[in-house]
LUMPATI-361380 format. One record per residue: residue in three letters; x, y, z of N, C-alpha, C in turn. Coordinates in steps of 0.2 Angstrom, whole numbers, plus 5000, padded with zeros to 4 digits. Layout:
N
alaXYZXYZXYZ ...
***
This chain:
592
unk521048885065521348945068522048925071 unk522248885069522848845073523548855067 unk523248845061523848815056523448855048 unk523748925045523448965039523948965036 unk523748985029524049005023524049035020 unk524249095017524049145012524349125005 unk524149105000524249094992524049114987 unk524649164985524449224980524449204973 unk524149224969523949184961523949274958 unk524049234954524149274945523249324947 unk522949304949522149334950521849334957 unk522149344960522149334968522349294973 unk521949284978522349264983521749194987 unk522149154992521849094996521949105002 unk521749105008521549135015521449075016 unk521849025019521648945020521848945027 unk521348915031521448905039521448815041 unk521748795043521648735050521348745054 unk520648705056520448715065520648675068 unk520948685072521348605076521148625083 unk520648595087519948595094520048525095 unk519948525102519948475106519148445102 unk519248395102518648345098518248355101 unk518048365109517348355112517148435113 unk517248485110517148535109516748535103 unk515948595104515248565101515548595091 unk515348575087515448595078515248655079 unk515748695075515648755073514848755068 unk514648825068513948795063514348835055 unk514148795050514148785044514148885040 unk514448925038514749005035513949005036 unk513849085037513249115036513549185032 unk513149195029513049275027512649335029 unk513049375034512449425036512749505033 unk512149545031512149595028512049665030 unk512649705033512749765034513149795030 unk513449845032513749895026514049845019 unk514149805023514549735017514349655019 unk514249625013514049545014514649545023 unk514549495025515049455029514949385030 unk515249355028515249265028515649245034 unk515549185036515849175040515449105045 unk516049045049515848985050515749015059 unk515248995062515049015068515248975074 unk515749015078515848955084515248945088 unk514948905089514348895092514648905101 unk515048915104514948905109515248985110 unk515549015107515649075112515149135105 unk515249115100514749145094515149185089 unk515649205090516349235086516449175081 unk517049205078517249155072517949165070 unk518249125067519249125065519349145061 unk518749155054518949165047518349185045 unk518449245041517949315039518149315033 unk517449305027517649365021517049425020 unk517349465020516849535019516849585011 unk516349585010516149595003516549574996 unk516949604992517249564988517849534986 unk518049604992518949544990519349574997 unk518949565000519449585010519049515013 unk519549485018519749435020520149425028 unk519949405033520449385038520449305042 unk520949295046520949235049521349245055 unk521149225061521149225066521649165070 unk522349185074522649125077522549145083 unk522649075089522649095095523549105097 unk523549165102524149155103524449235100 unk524949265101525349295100526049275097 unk526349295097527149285096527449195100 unk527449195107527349145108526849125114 unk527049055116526249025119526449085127 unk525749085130525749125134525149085141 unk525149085148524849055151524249085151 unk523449035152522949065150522649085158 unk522449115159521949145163521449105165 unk520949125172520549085171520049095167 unk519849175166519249205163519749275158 unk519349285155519449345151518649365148 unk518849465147518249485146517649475138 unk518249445134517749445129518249405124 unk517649365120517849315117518349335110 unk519049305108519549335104519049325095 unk518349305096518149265089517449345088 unk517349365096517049425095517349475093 unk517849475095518449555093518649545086 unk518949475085518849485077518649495073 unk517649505075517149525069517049575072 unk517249605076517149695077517749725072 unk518549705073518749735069518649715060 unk518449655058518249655052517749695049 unk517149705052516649745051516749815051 unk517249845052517349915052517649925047 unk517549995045517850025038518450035036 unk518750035041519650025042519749975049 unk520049915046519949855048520749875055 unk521149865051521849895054521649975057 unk521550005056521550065060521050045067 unk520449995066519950005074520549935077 unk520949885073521549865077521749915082 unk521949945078522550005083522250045090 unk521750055086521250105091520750065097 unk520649985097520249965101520549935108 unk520349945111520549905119520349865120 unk521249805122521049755122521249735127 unk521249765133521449745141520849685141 unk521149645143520749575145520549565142 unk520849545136520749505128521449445129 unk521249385127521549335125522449365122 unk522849355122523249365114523249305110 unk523049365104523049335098523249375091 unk523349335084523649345080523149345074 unk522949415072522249405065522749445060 unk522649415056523049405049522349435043 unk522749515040522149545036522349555030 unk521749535025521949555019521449595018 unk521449665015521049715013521349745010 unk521149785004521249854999521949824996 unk522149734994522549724991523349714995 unk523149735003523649725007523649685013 unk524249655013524149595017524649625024 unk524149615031524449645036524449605041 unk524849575046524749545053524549595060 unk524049555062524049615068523949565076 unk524649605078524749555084524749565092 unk524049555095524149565101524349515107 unk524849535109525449505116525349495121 unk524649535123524349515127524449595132 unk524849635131525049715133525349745128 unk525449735122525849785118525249745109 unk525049795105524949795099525549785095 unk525449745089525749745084525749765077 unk525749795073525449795067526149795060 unk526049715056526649725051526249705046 unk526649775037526349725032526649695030 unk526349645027526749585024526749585015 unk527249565014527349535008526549515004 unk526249565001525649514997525749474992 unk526549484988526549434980526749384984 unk527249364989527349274989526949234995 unk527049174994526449145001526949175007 unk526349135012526649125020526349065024 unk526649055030525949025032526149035040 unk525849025044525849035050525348975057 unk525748965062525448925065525248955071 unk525048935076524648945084525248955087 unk525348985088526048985096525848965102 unk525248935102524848905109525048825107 unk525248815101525148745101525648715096 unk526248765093526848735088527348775093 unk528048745091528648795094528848815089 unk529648835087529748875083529948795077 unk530248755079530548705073530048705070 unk529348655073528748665070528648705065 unk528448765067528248805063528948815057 unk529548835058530148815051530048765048 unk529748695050529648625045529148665041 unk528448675044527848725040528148765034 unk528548805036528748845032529048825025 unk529648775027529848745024529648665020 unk529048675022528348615016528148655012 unk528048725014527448775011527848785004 unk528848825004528948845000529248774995 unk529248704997529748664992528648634988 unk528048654993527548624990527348684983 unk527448744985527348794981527548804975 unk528048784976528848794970528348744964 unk528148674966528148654960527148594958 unk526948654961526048624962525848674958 unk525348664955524848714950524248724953 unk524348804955523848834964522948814962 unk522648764965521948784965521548764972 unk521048744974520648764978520948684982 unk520848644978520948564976521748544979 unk522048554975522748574979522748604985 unk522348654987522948704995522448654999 unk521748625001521648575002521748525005 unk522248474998522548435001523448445004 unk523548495003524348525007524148535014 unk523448555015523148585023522948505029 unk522948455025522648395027523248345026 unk523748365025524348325025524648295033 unk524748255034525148215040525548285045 unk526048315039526448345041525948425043 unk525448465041525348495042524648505047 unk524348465046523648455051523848445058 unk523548435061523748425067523948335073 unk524448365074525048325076525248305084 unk524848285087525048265096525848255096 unk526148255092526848245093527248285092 unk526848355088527248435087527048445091 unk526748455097526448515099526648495106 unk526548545110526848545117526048555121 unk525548565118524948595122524748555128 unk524348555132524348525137523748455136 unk523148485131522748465128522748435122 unk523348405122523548375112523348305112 unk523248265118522948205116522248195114 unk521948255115521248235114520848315109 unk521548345105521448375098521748355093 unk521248375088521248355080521048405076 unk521448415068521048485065520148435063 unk519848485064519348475063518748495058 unk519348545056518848565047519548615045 unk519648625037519948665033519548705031 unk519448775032518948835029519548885023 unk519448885019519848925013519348975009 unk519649045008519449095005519749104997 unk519149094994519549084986519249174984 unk519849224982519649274982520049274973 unk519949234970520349214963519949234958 unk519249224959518749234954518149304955 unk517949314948517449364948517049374956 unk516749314957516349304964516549254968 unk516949294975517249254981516849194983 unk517249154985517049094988517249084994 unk516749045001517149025005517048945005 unk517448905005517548825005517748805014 unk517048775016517148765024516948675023 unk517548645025517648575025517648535030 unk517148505033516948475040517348425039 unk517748405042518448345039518048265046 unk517748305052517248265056516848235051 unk516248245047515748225045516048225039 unk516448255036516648265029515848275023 unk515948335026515348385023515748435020 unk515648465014515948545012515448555009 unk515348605012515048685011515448745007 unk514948785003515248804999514748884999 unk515048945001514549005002514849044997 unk514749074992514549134987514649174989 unk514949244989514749314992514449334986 unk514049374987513749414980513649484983 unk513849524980513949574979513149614983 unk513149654989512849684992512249714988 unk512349734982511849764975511749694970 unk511749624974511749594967510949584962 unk510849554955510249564952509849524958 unk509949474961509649454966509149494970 unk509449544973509249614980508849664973 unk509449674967509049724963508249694963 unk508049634960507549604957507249644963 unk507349634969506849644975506549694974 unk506749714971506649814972506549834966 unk506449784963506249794954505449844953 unk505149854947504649874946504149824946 unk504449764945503949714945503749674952 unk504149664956503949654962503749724969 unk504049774967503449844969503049854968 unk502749814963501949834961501749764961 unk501949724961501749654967501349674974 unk502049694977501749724985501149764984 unk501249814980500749864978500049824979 unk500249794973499349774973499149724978 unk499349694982499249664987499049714992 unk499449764994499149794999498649824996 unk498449834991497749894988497449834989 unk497449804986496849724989496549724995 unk497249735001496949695009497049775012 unk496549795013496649845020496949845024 unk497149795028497649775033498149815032 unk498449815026499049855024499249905023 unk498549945022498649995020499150055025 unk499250105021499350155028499150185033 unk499250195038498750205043498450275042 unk498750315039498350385036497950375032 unk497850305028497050295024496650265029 unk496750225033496450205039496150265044 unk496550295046496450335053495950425051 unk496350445044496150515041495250525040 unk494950465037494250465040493950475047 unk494250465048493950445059494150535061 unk494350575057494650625060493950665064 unk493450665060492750675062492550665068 unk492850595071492350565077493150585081 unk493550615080493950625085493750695087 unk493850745082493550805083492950805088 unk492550785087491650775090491850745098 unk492250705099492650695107492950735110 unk493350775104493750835109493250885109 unk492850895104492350955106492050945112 unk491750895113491450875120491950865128 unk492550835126493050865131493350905134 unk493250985127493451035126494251025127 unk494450965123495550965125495250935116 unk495850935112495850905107496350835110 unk496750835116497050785120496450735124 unk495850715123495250725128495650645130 unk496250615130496350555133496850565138 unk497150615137497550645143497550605151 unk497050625153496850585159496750515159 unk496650465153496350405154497050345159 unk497450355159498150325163498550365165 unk498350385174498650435176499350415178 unk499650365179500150325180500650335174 unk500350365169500850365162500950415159 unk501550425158501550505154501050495147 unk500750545146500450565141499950515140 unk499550505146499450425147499450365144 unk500050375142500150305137500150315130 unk499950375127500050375120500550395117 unk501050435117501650415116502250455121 unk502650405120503450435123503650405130 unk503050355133503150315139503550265138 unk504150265143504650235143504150135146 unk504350105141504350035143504350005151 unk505150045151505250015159505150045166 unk504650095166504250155168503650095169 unk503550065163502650015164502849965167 unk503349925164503549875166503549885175 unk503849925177503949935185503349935189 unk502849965185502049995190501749915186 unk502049855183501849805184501849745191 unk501449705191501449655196501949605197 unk502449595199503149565200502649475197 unk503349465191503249405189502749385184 unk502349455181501949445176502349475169 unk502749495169503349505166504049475164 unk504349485158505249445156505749495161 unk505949455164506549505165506749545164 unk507049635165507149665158507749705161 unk508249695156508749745157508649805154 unk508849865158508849935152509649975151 unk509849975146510549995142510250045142 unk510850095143510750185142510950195133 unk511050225130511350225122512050225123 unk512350205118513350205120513350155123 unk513150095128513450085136513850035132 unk514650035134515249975133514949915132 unk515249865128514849815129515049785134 unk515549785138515749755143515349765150 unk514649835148514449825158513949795153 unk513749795148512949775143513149675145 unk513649645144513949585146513749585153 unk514249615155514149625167513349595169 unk513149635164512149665168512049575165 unk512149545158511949485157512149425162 unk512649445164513049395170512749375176 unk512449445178512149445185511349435184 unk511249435181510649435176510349345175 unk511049315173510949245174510449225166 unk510449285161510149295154510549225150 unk510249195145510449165142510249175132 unk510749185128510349195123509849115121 unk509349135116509249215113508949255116 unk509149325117508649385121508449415115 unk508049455118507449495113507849575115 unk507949615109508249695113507749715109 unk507349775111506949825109506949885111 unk506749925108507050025112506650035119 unk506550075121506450065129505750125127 unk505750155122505250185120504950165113 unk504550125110504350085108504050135102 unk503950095096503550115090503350075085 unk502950045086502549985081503049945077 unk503449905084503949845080504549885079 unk504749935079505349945076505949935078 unk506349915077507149895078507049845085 unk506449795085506549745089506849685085 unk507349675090507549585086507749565091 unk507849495087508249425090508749415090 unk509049435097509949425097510149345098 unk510449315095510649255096511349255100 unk511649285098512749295101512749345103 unk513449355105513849415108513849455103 unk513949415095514149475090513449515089 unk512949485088512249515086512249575092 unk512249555097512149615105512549655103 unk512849645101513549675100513449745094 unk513449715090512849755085512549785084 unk511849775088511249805091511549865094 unk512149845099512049895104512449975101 unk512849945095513449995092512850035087 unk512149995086512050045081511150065084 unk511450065090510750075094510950155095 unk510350215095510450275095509950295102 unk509850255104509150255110509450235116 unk509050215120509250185126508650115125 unk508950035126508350005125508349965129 unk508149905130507949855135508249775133 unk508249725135508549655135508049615139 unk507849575136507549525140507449455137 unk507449385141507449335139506849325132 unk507149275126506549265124506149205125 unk505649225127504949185129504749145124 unk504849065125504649045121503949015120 unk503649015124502848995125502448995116 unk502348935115501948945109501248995105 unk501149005112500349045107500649145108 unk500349175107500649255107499649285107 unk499449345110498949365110499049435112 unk498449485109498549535112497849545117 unk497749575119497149585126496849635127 unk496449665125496049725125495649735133 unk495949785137495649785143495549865145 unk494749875148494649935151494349925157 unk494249975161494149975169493750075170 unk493250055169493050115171493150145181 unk493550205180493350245188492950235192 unk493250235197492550175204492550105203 unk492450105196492149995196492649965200 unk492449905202492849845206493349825199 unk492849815196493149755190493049795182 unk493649755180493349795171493349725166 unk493449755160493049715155493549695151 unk493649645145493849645141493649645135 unk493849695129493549735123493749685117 unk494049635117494549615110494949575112 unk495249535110495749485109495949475102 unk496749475101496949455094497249415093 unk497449355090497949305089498449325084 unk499049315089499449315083499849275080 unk499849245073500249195070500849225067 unk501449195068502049225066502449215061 unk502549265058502649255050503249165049 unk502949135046503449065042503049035036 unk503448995037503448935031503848875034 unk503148835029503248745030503548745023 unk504148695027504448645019504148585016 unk504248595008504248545004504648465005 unk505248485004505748445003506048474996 unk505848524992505948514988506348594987 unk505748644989505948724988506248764994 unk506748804991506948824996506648914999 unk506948905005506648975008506149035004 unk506749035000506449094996506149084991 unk505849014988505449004983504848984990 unk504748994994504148975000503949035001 unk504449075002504249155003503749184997 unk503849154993503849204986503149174983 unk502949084987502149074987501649084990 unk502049154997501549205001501549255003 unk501049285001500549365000501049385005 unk500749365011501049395018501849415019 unk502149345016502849375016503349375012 unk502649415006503049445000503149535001 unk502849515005502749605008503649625012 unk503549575014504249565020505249545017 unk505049545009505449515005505949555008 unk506049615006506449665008507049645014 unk506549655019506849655026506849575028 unk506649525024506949465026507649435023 unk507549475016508449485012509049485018 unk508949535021509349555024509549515031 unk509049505034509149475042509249395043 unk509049355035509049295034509749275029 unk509749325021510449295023510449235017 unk511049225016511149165015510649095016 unk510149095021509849055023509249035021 unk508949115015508649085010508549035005 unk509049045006509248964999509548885003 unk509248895008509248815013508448795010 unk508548735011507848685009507448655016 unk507148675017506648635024506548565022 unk506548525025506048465024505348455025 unk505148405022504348395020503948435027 unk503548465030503348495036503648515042 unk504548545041504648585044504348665044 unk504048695050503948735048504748795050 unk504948855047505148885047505148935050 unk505148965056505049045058505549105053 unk505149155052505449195048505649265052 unk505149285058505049335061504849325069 unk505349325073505249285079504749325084 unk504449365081503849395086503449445084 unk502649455085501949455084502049545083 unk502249525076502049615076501749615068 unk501149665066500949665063501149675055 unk501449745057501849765051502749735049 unk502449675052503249645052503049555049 unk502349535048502149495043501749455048 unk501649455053501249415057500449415056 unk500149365055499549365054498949365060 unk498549405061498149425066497249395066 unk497249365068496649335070496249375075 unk495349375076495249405079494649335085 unk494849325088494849285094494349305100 unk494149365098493649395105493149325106 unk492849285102492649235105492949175112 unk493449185115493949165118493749205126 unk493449275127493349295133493049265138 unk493149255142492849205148492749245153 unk492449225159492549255166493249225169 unk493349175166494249145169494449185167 unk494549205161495249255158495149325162 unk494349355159494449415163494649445169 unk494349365174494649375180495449385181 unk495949325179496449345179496849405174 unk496449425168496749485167496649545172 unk496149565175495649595177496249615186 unk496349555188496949545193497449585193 unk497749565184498349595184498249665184 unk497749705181497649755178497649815183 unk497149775190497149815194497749845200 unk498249775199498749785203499349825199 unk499149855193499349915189499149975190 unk499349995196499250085197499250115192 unk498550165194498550205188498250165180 unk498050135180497950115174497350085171 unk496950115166496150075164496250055158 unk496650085151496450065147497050055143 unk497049985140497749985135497349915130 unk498149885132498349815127498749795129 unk498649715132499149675134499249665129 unk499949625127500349575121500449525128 unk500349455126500449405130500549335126 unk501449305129501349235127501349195132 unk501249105131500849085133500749015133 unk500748985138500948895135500148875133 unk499548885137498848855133498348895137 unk497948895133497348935137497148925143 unk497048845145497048815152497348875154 unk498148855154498648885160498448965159 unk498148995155498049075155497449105157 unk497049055159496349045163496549045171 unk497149005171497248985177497849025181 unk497949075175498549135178499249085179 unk499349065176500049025176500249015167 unk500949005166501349015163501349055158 unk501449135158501249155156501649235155 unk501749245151502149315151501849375147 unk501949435150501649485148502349545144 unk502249525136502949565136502549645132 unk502149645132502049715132501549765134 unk501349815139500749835139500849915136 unk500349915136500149985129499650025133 unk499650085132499150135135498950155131 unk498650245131498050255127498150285120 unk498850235119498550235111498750155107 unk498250125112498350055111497550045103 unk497950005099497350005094497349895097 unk496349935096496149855094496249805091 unk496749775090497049765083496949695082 unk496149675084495849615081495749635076 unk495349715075495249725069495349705061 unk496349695062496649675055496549605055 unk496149565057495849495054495449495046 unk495949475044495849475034495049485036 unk494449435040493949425037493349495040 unk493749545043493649605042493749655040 unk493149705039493049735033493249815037 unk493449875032493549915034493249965038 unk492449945037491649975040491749955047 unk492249895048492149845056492649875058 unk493049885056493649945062493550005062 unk493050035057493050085060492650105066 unk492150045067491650055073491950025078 unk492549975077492949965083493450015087 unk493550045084494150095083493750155088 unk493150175083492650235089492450205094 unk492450135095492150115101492650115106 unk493150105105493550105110493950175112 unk493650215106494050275107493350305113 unk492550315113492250325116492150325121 unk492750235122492850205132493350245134 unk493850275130494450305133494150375133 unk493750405130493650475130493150465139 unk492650415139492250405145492750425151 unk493350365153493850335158494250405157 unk494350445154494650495155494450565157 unk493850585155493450615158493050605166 unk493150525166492950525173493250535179 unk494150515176494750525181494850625180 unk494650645176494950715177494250735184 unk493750705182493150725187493350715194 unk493950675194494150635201494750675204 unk495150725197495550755197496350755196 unk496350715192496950705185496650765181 unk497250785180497250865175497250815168 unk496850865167496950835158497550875154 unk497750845148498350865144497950925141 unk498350985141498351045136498451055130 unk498351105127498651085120499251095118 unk499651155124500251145123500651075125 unk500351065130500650985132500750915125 unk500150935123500050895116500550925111 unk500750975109501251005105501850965108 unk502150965113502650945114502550885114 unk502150835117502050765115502250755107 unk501950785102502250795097502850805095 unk502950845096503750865096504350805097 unk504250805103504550745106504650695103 unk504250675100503950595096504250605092 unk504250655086504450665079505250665081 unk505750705086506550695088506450625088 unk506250585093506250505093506350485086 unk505850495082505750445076506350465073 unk506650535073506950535067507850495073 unk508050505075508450465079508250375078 unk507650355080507550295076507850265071 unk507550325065507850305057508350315057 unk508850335060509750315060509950265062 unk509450195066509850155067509950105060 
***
């Protein structure tokens, strides 16, 4: 980010940057590719999460200096990191125009150099005034940090660049070794910075956009490692193959094999019978209306998260922030700070739907991401690292002291152990479970597919227990005790308003969950919590469906009792709009 080069060829162009960082500052990690509207490759500052140099799908390119026009006094804080704003504006569809247009009050100044649609432009923030110039795309350039060259500096540069250009034959190999020269790398004796005793360039990252298929060449001159990342086209045979006929009827016949998979309208459309024959007898086709008076629609759909979360018992829960939809990222930051949050956090909609658009944010750019194509309002909370994951079937009949528990399910989370030999996606592809997941692992993984594990690493694919997201579910009701009941039994009752649901619980060891210690409850579900030991492979369709009317027949009970008590039960209008409601949610959902 310190010392770039632009080198235009007969078939394109070279995007070559200098890192020049104080040595005891932690290694950038090695280009990743992540896939939105377009690949985005790119090497990762591990400490703020941004990055210096971007290529985005197949022939747009940027690079990142620090500094403006010249060096300028740093501050003690600023509001956001200059490596985040750079993959904001790279990501947008007019790169130079969200320049123009975004606010950069308490941003660093700095200097990002773009190449896109064949045009090469500098875009310079001074720290109070924007700048936007295009530049010559047929002849080189190069440009330095104005935090850390003066102006001779930078004319020698110039002046290496044009007498090395005039008479070298341009390739990958060459710009290279011109970027690692004495005179160009970095130099304690150019520089005026304050910190130049204890910096050194520390890697050359180059964008070769010359060939059919861009490359990014990222050279750890520390370790003297080069990495070398591909872009492939956002449709390549690769992604096509996913979505081939031959691996859709793969999936296919995996799910018509395991129930577990099926759709829940082939699961549920039988039972329709023993529902009918419930609401007959309730006279509501709602007849669970009353089973959790604490909860809108008692829990079966449209209850806000953090609505449950708050009628929980302090400390049996992750901390949770709740973001309105739109919120800047700068108060989404603020709440993080006061908050004392550290990644990675878990963001999830604040109204919930079997796993959807929950992920794991690792950076500011991911949160960042999340929040820009979040159309909801959702939630933030630490993620829990606790090894075991569980779900908790628990009901409490009206009057009783104490209630019971119906079910337990383990959940194992989707991965793969390494060979030593195959890589990611050749491990994926020798299992059922997360051949099903191909699709949506293409995407969130990346480039990372084709990393090699070693001989029994295991690899997480899916950093949390959901079912239609590849997690395997075990059914564990063997596991009830009077210790666990008790302490679930504890918590459940100091939940106003609440008899029947589903805990989700992670967990350092049974002892400590026996014992009500270390233990986090990141999700409770109402009454339309399913059993969902049931999807344990060695369960047969016959066994959930008697599991499924048995627990529908405690919720039909527990709800009947409380309206006896006087909780109004749901109407049919009510249930109309419960409806309604759900469907506007879903379909805002599927926009993000």
């Amino acid at each position: 980010m310190c010392t770039v080069t632009y080198i235009p060829t007969g078939k394109g162009a070279f995007l070559t940057s200098n890192r020049d960082e104080r040595t005891d500052r932690a290694p950038a990690e090695p280009p990743v590719t992540r896939y939105a509207a377009a690949p985005l490759t790119y090497p990762k500052d591990s400490q703020a999460g941004g990055t210096w140099i971007a290529l985005k799908g197949q022939r747009d390119a940027a690079v990142l200096l620090n500094g403006g026009f010249q060096n300028h006094a740093r501050r003690p804080s600023y509001s956001r990191s200059r490596g985040l704003v750079m993959l904001e504006i790279v990501e947008a569809t007019a790169p130079a125009e969200r320049f123009e247009t975004m606010a950069l009050k308490g941003i660093e100044p700095f200097t990002l150099i773009l190449f896109t649609g064949g045009r090469l432009m500098r875009c310079t923030w001074d720290g109070n005034r924007k700048h936007l110039k295009e530049l010559d795309a047929h002849r080189p350039h190069i440009w330095a940090s104005a935090t850390l060259y003066n102006d001779d500096a930078q004319q020698m540069r110039a002046a290496k660049l044009q007498q090395w250009y005039g008479k070298t034959a341009i390739n990958m190999e060459s710009i290279l070794d011109f970027h690692i020269q004495d005179d160009i790398r970095f130099d304690a004796g150019q520089s005026f910075n304050e910190h130049r005793d204890a910096m050194a360039t520390v890697s050359v990252t180059s964008i070769d956009l010359t060939g059919p298929e861009p490359a990014m060449h990222y050279h750890d001159l520390r370790t003297g490692t080069t990495f070398v990342t591909r872009q492939r086209p956002a449709a390549s045979d690769e992604q096509t193959a996913f979505n081939s006929f031959h691996w859709k009827m793969k999936r296919f016949l995996i799910r018509l094999r395991n129930w577990e998979y099926w759709p829940l309208e082939c699961v549920y459309l039988p039972m329709v019978p023993a529902w009918l024959w419930l609401s007959m007898k309730a006279r509501s086709v709602c007849f669970f209306g009353a089973a959790n008076p604490s909860m809108r629609y008692a829990g079966f759909a449209g209850e806000r998260k953090s609505r449950i979360y708050a009628l929980m018992p302090k400390n049996t829960y992750p901390e949770t922030l709740l973001c309105a939809a739109g919120i800047p990222l700068e108060k989404v930051l603020a709440l993080l700070h006061r908050s004392s949050f550290k990644f990675p956090i878990i963001a999830k909609p604040d109204v919930g739907e079997r796993g959807v658009q929950v992920q794991l944010l690792t950076t500011e750019a991911d949160l960042d991401h999340y929040r820009q194509s979040s159309r909801v309002d959702f939630l933030l909370q630490p993620y829990i690292d606790y090894p075991n994951e569980v779900g908790i079937f628990y009901y409490r009949m009206p009057g009783e002291q104490s209630g019971r528990i119906s079910g337990i399910v383990g959940k194992e989370l989707l991965s793969v152990t390494g060979d030593g030999i195959s890589d990611i996606l050749t491990l994926i592809m020798q299992d059922d479970r997360a051949i099903l997941q191909l699709p949506a692992l293409r995407e969130s993984l990346g480039e990372r597919l084709r990393s090699v594990p070693a001989i029994g690493e295991k690899v997480g694919l899916v950093p949390y227990g959901n079912h239609s997201r590849g997690s395997k579910f075990t059914d564990l009701s063997h596991r009830i005790t009077p210790l666990l009941t008790r302490v679930i039994d504890q918590i459940c009752a100091g939940t106003p308003g609440f008899y029947f649901g589903r805990l989700d619980i992670r967990f350092k060891s049974w002892a400590a969950l026996e014992a009500g210690q270390h233990f986090s409850i990141i999700e409770l579900n109402g009454a339309a919590s399913e059993p969902t030991h049931i999807y344990d492979p060695k369960h047969t369709l016959f066994f959930a469906w008697k599991e499924i009317y048995r627990h529908w027949k405690i919720l039909f009970e527990i709800s009947i009792a409380n309206a006896r008590n006087g909780t109004p039960m749901m109407t049919f209008r009510d249930g109309r709009e419960m409806v309604r409601e759900h469907r506007k949610y879903l379909k805002l959902m599927q926009k993000m």
